[in-house]
C-alpha positions as a printed Julia matrix, in Angstrom:
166×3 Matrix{Float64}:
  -0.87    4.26    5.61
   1.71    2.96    8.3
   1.02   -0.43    7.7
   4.65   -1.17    6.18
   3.92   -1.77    2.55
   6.78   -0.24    1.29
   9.09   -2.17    3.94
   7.09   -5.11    3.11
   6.84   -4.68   -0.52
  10.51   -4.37   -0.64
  12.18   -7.41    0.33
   9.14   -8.87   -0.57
  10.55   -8.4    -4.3
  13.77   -8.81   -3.34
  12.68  -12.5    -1.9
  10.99  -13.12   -5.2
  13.55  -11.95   -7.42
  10.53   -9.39   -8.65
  10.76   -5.94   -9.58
   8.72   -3.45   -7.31
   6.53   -0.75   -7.97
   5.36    1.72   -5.31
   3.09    4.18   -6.74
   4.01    7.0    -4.15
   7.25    6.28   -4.92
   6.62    6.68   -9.0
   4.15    9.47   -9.18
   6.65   11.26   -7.09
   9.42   10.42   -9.48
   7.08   11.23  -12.63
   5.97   14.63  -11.36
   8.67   15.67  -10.03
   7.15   16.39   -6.7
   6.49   15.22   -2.87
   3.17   13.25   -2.18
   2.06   16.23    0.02
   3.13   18.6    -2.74
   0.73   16.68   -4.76
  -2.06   17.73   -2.63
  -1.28   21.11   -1.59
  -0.89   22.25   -5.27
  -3.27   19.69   -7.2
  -5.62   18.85   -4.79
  -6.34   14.9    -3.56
  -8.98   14.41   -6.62
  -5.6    14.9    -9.23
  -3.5    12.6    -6.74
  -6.41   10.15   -7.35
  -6.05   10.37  -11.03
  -2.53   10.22  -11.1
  -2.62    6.63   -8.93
  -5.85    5.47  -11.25
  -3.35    6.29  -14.28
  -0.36    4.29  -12.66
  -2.62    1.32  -11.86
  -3.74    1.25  -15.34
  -0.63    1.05  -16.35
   1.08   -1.7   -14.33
  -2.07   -3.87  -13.45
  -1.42   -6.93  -15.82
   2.56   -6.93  -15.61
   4.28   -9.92  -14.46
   6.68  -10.84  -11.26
   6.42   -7.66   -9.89
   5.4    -6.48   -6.36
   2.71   -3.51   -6.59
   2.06   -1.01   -3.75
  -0.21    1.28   -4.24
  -1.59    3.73   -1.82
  -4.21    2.95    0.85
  -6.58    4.93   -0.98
  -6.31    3.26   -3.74
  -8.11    0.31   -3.07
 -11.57    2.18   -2.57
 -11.78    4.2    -5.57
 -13.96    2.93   -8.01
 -14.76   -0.91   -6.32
 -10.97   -1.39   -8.05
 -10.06   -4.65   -5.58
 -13.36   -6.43   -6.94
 -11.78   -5.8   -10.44
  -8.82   -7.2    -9.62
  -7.75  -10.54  -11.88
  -8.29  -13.88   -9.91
  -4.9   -14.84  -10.1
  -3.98  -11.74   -8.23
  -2.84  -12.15   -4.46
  -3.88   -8.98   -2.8
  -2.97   -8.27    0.61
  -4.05   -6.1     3.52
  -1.37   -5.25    5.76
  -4.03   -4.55    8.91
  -2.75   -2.34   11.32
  -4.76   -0.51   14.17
  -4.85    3.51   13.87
  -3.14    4.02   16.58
   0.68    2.23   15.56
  -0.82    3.75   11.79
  -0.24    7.21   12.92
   2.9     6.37   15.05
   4.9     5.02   12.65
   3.49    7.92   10.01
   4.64   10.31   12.24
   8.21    8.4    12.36
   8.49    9.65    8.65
   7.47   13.19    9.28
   4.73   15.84    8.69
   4.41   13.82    4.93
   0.62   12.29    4.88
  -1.62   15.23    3.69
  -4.64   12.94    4.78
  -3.38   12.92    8.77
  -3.52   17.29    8.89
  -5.6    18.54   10.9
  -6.18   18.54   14.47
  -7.3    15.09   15.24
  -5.01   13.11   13.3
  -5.71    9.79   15.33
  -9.28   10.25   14.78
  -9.09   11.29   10.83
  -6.44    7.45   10.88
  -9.42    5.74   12.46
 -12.08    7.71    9.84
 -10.06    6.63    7.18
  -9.45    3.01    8.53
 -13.69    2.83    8.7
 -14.34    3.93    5.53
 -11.63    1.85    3.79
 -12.31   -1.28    5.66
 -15.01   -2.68    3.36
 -12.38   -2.71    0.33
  -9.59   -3.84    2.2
 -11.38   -7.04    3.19
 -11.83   -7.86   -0.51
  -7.75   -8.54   -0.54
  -7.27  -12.25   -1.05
  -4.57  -12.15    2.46
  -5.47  -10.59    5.18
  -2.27   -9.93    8.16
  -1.75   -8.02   11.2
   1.35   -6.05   11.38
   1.03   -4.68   14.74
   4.05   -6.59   16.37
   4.59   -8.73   13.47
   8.23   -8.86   12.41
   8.39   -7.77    8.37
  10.49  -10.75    7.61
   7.36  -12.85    9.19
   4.95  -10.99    6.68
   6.72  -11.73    3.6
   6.92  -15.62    4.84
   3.4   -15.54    5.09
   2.66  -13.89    1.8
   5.8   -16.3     0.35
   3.51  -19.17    2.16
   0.27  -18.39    0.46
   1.45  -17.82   -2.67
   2.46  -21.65   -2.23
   4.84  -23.21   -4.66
   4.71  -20.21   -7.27
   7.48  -18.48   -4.51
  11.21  -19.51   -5.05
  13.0   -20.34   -2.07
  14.66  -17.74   -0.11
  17.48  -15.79   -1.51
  20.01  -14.56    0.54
C-alpha cells in the first residue's frame, strides 16, 4: 500500500492504450461498499476471497493493466502461479513514505489501525517481501517521478509497448 499502483497503473493503461483493472477499485464497485467497510463488516478473510474471486476472473485477459492489492500477492504462493508471459511488478517503497502517502488519502487502510501504524507498514512490508521479489520488475518509487515508472515498465516490456500517446 502507498506504493502508487493505482497512479501508476493508470496512465500506465492510458500509455498502452489498455484497459485497467484495480481490484480495490472493483470489489468496491461490486459490493457496493468502502475497502474499510469491507473489513469492519466482513472481516479481512472475506476481503481475501473477494480479491482471490476477482483475480480468477481477470488473470488471463488481454491488454489490460491489473492492480491488485498488496496482499494479494502472498495469498496462496499466487505470483509463482503467475503465466510466464506475465510482467509483474513491485512498486518498492520504504514504510515510512508507505504510510505517508496512505495517510494523504485518509483513515482508509484497515491494515494501518492500530497504534503503531509505521511499525504494522514495516510488519507487513517483512512478511510480504518474499512474494514481492517473485515480480518479474522490481522499482523504487521513493522519489521516482510516476511518469519515470511507467517508462521503465514501457522499457521492459520492450517492443510489445506502443509509443507514447499523448
Amino acid at each position: 500500500m502507498g506504493s502508487g499502483k493505482t497512479t501508476i497503473g493508470m496512465r500506465l493503461a492510458k500509455r498502452l492504450g489498455w484497459s485497467l483493472l484495480d481490484f480495490d477499485e472493483e470489489i468496491e464497485r461490486r459490493v457496493g461498499c468502502s475497502i474499510a467497510e469491507i473489513f469492519e463488516s466482513r472481516g479481512e478473510d472475506a476481503f481475501r476471497e473477494l480479491e482471490r474471486e476477482m483475480g480468477e476472473e481477470v488473470l488471463g485477459r488481454a491488454s489490460v493493466v491489473l492492480v491488485p492489492g498488496g496482499g494479494w500477492p502472498i495469498e496462496n504462493e499466487r505470483m509463482s502461479h503467475l503465466r510466464a508471459d506475465t510482467l509483474s511488478v513491485w512498486l518498492k517503497v520504504s514504510p515510512e513514505v508507505a504510510l505517508a502517502r496512505a495517510e494523504q488519502d485518509g483513515p482508509t487502510r484497515p491494515l494501518l489501525a492500530g497504534s503503531d501504524p509505521l511499525g504494522r507498514a514495516r510488519s507487513l512490508l517483512s512478511a510480504r517481501t518474499p512474494s514481492y521479489e517473485q515480480a518479474t520488475l522490481h522499482l523504487e518509487t521513493d522519489g521516482t517521478s510516476p511518469d519515470a515508472l511507467v517508462q521503465a515498465i514501457v522499457d521492459a516490456m520492450g517492443a510489445t509497448a506502443p509509443p507514447d500517446i499523448p
